[in-house]
C-alpha positions in Angstrom: -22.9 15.4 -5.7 -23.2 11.5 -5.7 -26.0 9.6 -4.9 -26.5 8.4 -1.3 -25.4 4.2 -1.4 -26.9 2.0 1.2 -25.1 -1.2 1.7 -27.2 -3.5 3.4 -27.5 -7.0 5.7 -23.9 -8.0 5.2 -23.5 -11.3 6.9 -20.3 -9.8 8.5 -19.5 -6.1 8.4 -15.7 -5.9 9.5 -16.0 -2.3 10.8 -12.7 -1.7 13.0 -14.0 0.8 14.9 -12.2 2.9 17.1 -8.2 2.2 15.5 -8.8 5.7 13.5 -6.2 7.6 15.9 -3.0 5.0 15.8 -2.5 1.9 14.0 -3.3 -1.5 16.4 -0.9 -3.7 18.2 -0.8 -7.4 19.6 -4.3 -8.9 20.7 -6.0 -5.8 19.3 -5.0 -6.3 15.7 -8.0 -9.6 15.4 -10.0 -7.2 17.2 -12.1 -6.1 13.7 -15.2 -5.3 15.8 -18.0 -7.3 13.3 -21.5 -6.3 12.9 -23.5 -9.4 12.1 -26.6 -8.1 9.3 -24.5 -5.0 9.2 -25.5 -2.1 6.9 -23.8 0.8 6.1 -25.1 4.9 4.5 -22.8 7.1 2.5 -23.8 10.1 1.5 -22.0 12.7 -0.3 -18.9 10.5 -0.1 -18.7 9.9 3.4 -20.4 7.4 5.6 -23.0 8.6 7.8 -24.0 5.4 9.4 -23.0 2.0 10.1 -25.0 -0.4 12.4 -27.2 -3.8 11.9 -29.7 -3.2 8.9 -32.5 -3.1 11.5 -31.0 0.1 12.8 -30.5 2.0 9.5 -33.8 0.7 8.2 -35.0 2.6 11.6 -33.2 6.1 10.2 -33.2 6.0 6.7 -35.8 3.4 5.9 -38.0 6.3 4.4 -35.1 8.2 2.0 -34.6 4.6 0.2 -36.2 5.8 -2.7 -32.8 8.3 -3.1 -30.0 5.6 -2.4 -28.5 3.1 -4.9 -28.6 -0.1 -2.5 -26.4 -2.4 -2.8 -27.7 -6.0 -1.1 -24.6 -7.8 0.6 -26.7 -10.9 1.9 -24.2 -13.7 2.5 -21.4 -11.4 1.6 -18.6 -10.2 3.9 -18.3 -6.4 3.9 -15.0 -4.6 4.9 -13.5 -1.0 4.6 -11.5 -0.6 1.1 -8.4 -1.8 1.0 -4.6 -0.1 1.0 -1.7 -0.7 -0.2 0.8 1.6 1.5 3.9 -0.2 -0.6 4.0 0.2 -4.1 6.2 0.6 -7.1 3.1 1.3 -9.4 4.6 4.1 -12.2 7.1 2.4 -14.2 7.5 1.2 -17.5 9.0 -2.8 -18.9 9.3 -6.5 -17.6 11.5 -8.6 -16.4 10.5 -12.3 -17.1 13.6 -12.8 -17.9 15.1 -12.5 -14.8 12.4 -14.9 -13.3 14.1 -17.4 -15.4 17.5 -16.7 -14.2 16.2 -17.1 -10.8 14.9 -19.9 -11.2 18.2 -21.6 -12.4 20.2 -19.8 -9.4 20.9 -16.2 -9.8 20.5 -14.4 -6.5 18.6 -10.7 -6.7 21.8 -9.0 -6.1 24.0 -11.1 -8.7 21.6 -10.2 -11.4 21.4 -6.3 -10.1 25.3 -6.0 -10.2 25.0 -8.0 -14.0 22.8 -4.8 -14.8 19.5 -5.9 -14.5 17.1 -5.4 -11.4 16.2 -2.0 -10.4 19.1 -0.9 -13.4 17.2 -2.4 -16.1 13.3 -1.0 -15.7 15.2 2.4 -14.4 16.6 2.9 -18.4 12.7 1.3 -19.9 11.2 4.3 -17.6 14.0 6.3 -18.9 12.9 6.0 -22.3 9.1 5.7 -21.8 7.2 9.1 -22.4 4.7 10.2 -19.9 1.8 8.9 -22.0 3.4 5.8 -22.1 3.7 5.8 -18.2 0.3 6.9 -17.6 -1.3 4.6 -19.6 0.2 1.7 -18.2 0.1 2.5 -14.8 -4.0 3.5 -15.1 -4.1 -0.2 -16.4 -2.2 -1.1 -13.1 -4.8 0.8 -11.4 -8.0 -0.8 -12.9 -6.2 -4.1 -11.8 -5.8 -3.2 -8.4 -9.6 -1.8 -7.5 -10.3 -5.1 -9.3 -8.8 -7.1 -6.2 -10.4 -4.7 -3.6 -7.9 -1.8 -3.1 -9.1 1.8 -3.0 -6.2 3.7 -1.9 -2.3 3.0 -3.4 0.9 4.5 -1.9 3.5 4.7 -5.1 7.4 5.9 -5.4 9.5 6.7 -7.6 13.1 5.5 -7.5 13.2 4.4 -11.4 15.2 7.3 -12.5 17.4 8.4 -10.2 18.5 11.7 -12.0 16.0 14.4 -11.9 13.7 14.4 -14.8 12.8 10.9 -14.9 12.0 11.3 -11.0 10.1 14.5 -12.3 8.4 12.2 -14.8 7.1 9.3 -12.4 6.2 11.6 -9.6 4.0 14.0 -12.3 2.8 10.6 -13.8 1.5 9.6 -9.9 0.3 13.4 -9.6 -2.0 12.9 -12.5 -3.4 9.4 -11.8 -4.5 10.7 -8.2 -6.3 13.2 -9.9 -8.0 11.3 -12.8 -8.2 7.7 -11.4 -10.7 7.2 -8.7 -8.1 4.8 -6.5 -6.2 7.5 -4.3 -2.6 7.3 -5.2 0.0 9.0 -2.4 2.9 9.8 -3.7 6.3 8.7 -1.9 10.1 10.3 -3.3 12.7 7.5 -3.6 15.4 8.6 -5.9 17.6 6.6 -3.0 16.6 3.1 -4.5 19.9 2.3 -6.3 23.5 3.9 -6.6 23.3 4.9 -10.3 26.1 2.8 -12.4 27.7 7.0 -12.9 28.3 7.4 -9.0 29.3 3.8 -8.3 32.7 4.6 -7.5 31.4 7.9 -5.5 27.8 7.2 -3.9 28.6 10.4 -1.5 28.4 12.5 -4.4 24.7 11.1 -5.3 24.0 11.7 -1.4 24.7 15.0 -2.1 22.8 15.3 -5.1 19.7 13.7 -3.3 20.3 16.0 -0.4 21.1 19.6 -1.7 18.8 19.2 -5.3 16.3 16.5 -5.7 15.0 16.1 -2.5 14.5 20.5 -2.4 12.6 20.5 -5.8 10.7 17.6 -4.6 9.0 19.6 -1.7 9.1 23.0 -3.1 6.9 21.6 -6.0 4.8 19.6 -3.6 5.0 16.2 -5.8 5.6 13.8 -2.6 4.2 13.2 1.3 7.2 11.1 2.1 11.0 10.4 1.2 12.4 6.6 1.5 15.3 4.9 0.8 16.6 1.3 0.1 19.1 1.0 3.1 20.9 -1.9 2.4 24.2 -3.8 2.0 26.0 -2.4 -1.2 23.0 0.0 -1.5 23.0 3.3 1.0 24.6 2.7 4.2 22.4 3.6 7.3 24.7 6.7 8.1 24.0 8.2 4.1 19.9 6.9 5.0 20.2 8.9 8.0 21.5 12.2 6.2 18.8 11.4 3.0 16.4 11.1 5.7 16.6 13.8 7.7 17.4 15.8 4.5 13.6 15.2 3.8 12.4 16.2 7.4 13.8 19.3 6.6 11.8 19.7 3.7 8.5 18.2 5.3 8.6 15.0 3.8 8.0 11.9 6.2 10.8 9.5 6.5 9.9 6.0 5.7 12.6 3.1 4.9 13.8 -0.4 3.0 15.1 -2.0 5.9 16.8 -5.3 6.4 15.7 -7.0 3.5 18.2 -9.0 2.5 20.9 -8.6 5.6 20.8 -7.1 9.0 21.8 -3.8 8.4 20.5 -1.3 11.3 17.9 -0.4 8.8 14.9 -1.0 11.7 17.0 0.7 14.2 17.4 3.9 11.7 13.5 4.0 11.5 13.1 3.9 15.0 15.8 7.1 15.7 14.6 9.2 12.4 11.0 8.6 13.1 9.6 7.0 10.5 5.9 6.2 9.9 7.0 2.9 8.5 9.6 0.4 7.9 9.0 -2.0 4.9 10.5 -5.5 4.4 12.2 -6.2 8.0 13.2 -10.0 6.7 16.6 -9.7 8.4 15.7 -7.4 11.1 16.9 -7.8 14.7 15.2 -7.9 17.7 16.2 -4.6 19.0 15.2 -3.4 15.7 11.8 -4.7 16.2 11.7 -3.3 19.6 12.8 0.2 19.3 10.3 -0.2 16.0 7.7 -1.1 18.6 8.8 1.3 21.2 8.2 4.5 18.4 4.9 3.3 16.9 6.7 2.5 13.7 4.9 0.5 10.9 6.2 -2.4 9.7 4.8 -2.8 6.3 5.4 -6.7 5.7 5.9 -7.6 1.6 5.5 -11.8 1.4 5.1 -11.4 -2.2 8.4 -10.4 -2.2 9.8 -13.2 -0.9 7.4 -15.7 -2.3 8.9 -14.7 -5.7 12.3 -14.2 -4.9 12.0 -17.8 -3.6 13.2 -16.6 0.3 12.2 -17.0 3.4 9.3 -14.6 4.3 9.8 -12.2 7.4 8.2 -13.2 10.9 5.2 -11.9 11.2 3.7 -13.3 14.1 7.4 -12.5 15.8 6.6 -8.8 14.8 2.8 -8.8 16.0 4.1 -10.8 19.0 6.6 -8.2 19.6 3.7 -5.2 19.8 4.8 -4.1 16.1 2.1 -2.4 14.3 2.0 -4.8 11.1 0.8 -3.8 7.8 0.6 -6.0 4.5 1.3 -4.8 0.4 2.0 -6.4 -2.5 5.3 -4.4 -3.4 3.9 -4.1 -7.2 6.8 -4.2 -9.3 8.2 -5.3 -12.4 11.4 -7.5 -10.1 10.7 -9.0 -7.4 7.0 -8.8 -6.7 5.0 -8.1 -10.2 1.6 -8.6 -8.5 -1.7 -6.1 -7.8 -3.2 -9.0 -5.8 -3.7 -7.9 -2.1 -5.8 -10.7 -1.2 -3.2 -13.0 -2.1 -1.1 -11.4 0.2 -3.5 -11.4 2.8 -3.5 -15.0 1.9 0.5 -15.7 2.2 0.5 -13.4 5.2 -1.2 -16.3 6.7 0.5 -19.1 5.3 4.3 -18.1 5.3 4.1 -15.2 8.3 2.0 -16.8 10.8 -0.5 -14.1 11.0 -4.7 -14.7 11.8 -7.1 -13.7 9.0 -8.2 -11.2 11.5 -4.9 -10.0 11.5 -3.7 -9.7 7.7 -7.5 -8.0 7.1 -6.5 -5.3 9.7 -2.6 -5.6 8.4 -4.4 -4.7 4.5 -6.8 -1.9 6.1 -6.4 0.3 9.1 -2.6 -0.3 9.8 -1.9 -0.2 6.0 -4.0 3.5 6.1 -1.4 4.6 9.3 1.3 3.4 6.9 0.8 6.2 4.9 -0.4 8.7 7.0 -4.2 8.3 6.8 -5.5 6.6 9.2 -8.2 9.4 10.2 -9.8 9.1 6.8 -10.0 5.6 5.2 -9.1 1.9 6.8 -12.0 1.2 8.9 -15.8 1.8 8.5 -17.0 4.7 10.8 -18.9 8.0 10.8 -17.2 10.4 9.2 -15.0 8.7 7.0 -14.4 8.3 3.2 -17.1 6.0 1.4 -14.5 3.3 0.5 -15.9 -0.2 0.5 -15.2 -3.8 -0.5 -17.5 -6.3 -1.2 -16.2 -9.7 -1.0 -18.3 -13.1 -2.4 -17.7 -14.9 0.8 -20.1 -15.0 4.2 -17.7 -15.0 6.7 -13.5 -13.2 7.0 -11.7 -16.5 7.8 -13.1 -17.9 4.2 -11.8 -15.3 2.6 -7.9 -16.6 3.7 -8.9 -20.2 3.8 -9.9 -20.0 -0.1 -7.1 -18.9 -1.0 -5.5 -18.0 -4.6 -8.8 -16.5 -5.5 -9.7 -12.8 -6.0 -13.3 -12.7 -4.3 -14.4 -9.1 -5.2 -17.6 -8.5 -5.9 -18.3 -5.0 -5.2 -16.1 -1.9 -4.5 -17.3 1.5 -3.5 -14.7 4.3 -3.3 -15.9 7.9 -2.5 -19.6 6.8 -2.2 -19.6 5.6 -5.7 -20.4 1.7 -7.2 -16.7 1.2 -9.2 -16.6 -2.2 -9.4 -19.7 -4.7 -9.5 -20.4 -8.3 -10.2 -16.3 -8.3 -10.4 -16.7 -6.4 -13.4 -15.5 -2.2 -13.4 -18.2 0.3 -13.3 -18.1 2.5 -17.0 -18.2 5.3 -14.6 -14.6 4.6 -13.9 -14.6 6.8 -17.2 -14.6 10.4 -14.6 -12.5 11.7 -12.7 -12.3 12.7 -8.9 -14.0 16.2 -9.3 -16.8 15.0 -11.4 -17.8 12.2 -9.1 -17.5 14.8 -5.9 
C-alpha cells in the first residue's frame, strides 16, 4: 500500500472536472475548470480529494504526519498526461532518411525505395525481445520525463505473425513492469508487406481469418487500426480489417487522410471508431460525420513538423464540434519524439488551438482516445493518482515558453516518479509492488 501524497497550494490546479463520461467539444474544450491554491489527496492510488488547500487542510490537516507532501507553490498542477498515439516498441533509426528529406524525397518515394515503415519493420525483425524491451523501457523513462503517465502503443512493425507476437508481448510486459500504463493497440495493417505487393487481398485475408483471431483469443490488444491510405489499404479492405476486429472485441481505430483525401474520416465515422488519427487531408463531411459519431480525432503536428507539411486544421476540427486529442506519434520516421509538451506547444502554433485547448487535447480527450476516460485525464474523486507538476505558475506559460520540457514533478498511481526533473529510484518496481 502506498503512502497517502498531498499535493498542496498549486497556483493553478487544472482539474477538468466533470468531462469523465465523453470527451469535450467546441467552447467546452478551454473549459479546464482551475482551482486557484488548489491541493489535491491520494490515497491508496486514487485521489480522494481535490479543492483549494484551505479546504483539504480543513479534512486532512491532522493525518499530515502520514502523507508525503509535495509543495506546488507557484507551480501549475494538471492531471498526467496521455499519449493515445504511439509507435513506442520497435527497434533502429532512420536519420538517414531525415537527410534524404531534407534534399527532396517525399515520405512515400522513400517507402516504395524500401525505407520507411519497410526498413525499421526488418531492424524489429531481427531485434530479440530483450533487445525491444530494453529500448522501449528507455522510451518510457523519456516519456514520464516530459509529463506523460499513460502511453497507447501498436504494433504494425512486423506484419507476419511472430514479430507482431513479439511487439505486442514486448508492450504486454512493459505495462506490467513500467509504472507508465501502456495500452496496447494491433496494427499489423500498417504496410502491404513487399511478399503481397502484387496481392494485398491475400494479406487482408491473412489479417482477417489469422492474426487478428490470435490477437484477441490471447488478449494481447484493446484495439485494431489500420493505415488507410492511397497505395496502402483501401477504405473497402480498412472496412473488412475493421469490422474483422469488432468481431473479435477489439475497438476500431484508424490512419486516416494523412497524406490524401481518401474516405478514411468517413470509414471512422460508419465502423465506429473511438478515434481517427492524422486527418491532414480530411474533408468536411469527414469531419462532420466524425463529429456527428463522437469520434476522436487524435491530431499528430509532430508529424508534420518533421515531414516538413502542412499540419492538419485544428481549430477547423474544434470549430467543427470534433473532439480533438494531441500525441506525439513516437516513431523512428516521421515523428521520433517523446516530447508532449512540445506538441502541446505546435498544437498552438501550426493548428490554431488555445493552450486551454491542447492541455485538454494532451489529457481528458487523449484518455477517451483510448478508452479511459473514466479513470485517468482529469483530476477528480475517484480517479487514478496520476499527476504532473509543471515549473510554471500559470497554463498559458506553459505554451508561450515553448521548446522547453517544464516537468518538475510526476505522480502516477499515488507515487513521487519523477522529482526536481530528475526519475524517482523507485522507478526500480513494478506495478504490483507499488499497489
Amino acid at each position: 500500500m502506498s503512502k497517502a501524497i498531498f499535493i498542496r497550494n498549486a497556483s493553478q490546479l487544472v482539474t477538468l472536472e466533470g468531462s469523465s463520461h465523453a470527451p469535450l467539444v467546441k467552447e467546452a474544450m478551454s473549459e479546464l475548470r482551475i482551482i486557484e491554491n488548489g491541493s489535491v489527496w491520494i490515497e491508496d492510488g486514487i485521489i480522494q480529494a481535490v479543492g483549494t488547500d484551505e479546504e483539504l487542510l480543513a479534512e486532512y490537516g491532522d493525518r499530515l504526519g502520514e502523507a508525503e507532501v509535495v509543495d506546488a507553490t507557484g507551480k501549475l498542477v494538471t492531471p498526467g498526461l496521455v499519449d493515445p498515439h504511439t509507435h513506442l516498441v520497435h527497434a533502429g533509426s532512420r536519420e538517414n532518411e531525415f537527410n534524404m528529406r531534407l534534399q527532396g524525397a517525399t515520405y512515400m518515394e522513400i517507402m516504395n525505395a524500401g525505407g520507411g515503415i519497410h526498413a525499421t519493420t526488418s531492424a524489429t525483425k531481427a531485434a530479440s525481445h530483450q533487445q525491444l524491451y530494453e529500448e522501449s523501457y528507455a522510451r518510457l523513462d523519456q516519456f514520464l520525463l516530459h509529463g506523460v503517465t499513460t502511453v497507447e502503443a501498436k504494433s504494425g512493425y512486423g506484419m507476419e505473425w511472430e514479430t507482431e507476437l513479439k511487439q505486442l508481448e514486448v508492450a504486454k510486459q512493459l505495462n506490467e513492469k513500467h509504472v507508465v500504463d501502456v495500452v496496447s493497440t494491433f496494427m499489423g495493417a500498417h504496410a502491404i508487406p513487399k511478399e503481397f505487393k502484387e496481392n494485398p487481398d491475400e494479406y487482408v485475408r491473412l489479417l482477417v481469418e489469422e492474426m487478428i483471431p490470435k490477437v484477441a483469443e490471447l488478449g494481447l490488444a484493446e484495439f485494431n487500426d489500420v493505415f488507410c491510405e492511397h497505395g496502402v489499404f483501401t477504405p473497402d479492405q480498412s472496412r473488412v480489417i475493421l469490422e474483422a476486429g469488432k468481431r473479435h472485441g477489439l475497438i476500431p481505430k484508424i490512419h486516416a487522410d494523412e497524406i490524401v483525401a481518401y474516405e478514411g474520416a468517413e470509414l471512422a465515422a460508419e465502423v465506429g471508431a473511438i478515434s481517427a488519427d492524422h486527418l491532414l487531408k480530411a474533408s468536411e463531411k469527414g469531419l462532420a460525420a466524425m463529429a456527428k459519431k463522437g469520434v476522436v480525432g487524435v491530431l499528430l503536428p509532430g508529424t508534420a513538423y518533421f515531414l516538413m507539411a502542412e499540419s492538419a486544421n485544428g481549430r477547423k476540427m474544434i470549430d467543427t464540434g470534433v473532439p480533438v486529442a494531441l500525441s506525439t506519434d513516437c516513431n523512428p520516421g516521421s515523428s521520433p519524439t517523446v516530447s508532449l509538451p512540445f506538441i502541446m506547444n505546435l498544437g498552438c502554433l501550426k493548428m490554431g488551438m488555445t493552450p486551454a485547448e491542447v492541455i485538454t487535447a494532451a489529457t481528458i480527450n487523449a484518455a477517451h482516445a483510448i478508452n479511459r476516460g473514466s479513470e485517468i485525464g482529469s483530476l477528480e474523486v475517484g480517479k487514478k493518482g496520476d499527476v504532473t507538476i509543471f515549473n510554471v505558475n500559470n497554463y498559458m506559460k506553459l505554451q508561450y515558453s515553448y521548446g522547453v520540457n517544464h516537468v518538475d514533478t510526476v505522480v502516477k498511481n499515488g507515487v513521487v516518479v519523477v522529482k526536481g526533473g530528475q526519475l524517482c529510484e523507485e522507478l526500480s518496481f513494478s506495478k504490483n509492488e507499488s499497489a
